[in-house]
C-alpha positions in Angstrom: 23.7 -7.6 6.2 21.2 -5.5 5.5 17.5 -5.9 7.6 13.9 -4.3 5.8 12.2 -3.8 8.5 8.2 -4.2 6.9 5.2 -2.6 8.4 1.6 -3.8 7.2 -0.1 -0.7 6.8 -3.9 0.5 5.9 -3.2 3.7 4.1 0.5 3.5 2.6 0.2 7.0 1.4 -0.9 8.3 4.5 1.6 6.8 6.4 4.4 7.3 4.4 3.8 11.5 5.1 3.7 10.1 8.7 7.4 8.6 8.7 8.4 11.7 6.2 7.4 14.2 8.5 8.8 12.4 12.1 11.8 10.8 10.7 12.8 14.1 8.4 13.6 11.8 5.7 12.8 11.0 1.9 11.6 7.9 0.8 14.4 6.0 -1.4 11.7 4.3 -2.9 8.3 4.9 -3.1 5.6 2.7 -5.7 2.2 1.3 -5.4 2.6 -1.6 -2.7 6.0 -0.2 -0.8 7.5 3.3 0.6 11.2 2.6 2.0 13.3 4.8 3.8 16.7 4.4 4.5 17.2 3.8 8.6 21.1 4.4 8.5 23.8 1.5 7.2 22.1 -1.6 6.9 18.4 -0.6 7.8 15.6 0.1 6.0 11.6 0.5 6.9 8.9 -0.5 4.7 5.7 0.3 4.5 3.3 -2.3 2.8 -0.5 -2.1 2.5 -1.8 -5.1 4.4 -3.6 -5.6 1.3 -0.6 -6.1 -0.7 0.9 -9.2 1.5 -2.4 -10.8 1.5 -2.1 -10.8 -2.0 1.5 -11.9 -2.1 1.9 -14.8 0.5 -2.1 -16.3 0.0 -4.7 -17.7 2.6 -2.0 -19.4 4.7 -1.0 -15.8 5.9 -3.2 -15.0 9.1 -4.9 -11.5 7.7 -2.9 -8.7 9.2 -6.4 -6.8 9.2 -7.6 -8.6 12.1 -4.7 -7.9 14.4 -4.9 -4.6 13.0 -3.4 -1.8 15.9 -2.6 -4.8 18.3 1.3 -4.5 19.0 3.8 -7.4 18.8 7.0 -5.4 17.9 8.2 -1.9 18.4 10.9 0.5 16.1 13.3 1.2 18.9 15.2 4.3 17.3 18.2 5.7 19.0 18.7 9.7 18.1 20.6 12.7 19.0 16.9 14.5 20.3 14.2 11.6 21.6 12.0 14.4 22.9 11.9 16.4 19.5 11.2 13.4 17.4 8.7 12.2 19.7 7.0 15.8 19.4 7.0 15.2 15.7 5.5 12.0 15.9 2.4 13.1 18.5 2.1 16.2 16.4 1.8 14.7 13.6 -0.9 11.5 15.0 1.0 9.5 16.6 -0.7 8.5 20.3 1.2 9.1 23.8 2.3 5.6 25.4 5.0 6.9 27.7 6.4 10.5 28.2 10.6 10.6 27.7 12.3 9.0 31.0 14.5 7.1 32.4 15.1 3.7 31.9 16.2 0.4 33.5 18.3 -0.3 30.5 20.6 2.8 30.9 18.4 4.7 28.1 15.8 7.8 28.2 13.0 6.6 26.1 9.7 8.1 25.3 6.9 5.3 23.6 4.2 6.2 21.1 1.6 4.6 18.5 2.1 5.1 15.2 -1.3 6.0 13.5 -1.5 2.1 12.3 -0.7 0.8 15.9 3.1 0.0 15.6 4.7 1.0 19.0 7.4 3.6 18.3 10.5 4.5 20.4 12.8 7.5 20.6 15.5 6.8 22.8 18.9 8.2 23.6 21.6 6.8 26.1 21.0 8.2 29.5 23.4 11.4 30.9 23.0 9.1 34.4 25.7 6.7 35.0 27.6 7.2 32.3 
């Protein structure tokens, strides 16, 4: 099985040098109406102007503009170095949630906002109670 995972977007362009630059990684496609990037085996992110579903699914689709930087998902990414790649993202206009720490779940995790308002995680199996 393979899962796209599809965020609405306002400025594909913009955030597709957002993902680039935090994630280190080319997009393995990239076309007016979708930037995709390869996850690892069996996941891929999109990025789709909110414009472009509108105009794909019609006026029974709620418009993704007026929930526009309210959360109601995250990107939970487990890596090697959460601190670095959260780094990345702040530097690069992401917005703080939560610092790298411990938590209940047996994971460090640090929690930003992507520059559209999609909660972003960086998160690495805790050294405690392994």
């Amino acid at each position: 099985m393979q899962a796209h995972l599809i965020f609405y977007v306002a400025d594909q362009k913009s955030s597709a040098v957002f993902y680039e630059r935090v994630l280190g990684l080319k997009p393995q496609l990239d076309v007016p109406g979708m930037t995709e990037f390869r996850l690892g085996e069996g996941a891929i992110l999109g990025l789709m102007p909110s414009a472009g579903i509108k105009r794909l699914l019609g006026a029974k689709l709620p418009d993704p503009e007026t929930a526009a930087g309210i959360p109601r998902a995250e990107l939970y990414f487990v890596v090697d170095d959460p601190a670095a790649y959260h780094r990345k993202a702040l530097a690069n206009g992401a917005r703080e949630l939560s610092a790298l720490g411990p938590r209940d779940w047996g994971h460090d995790a640090a929690y930003c906002l992507d520059p559209n308002g999609h909660v972003l995680a960086f998160a690495r199996r805790s050294a405690v109670g392994q």
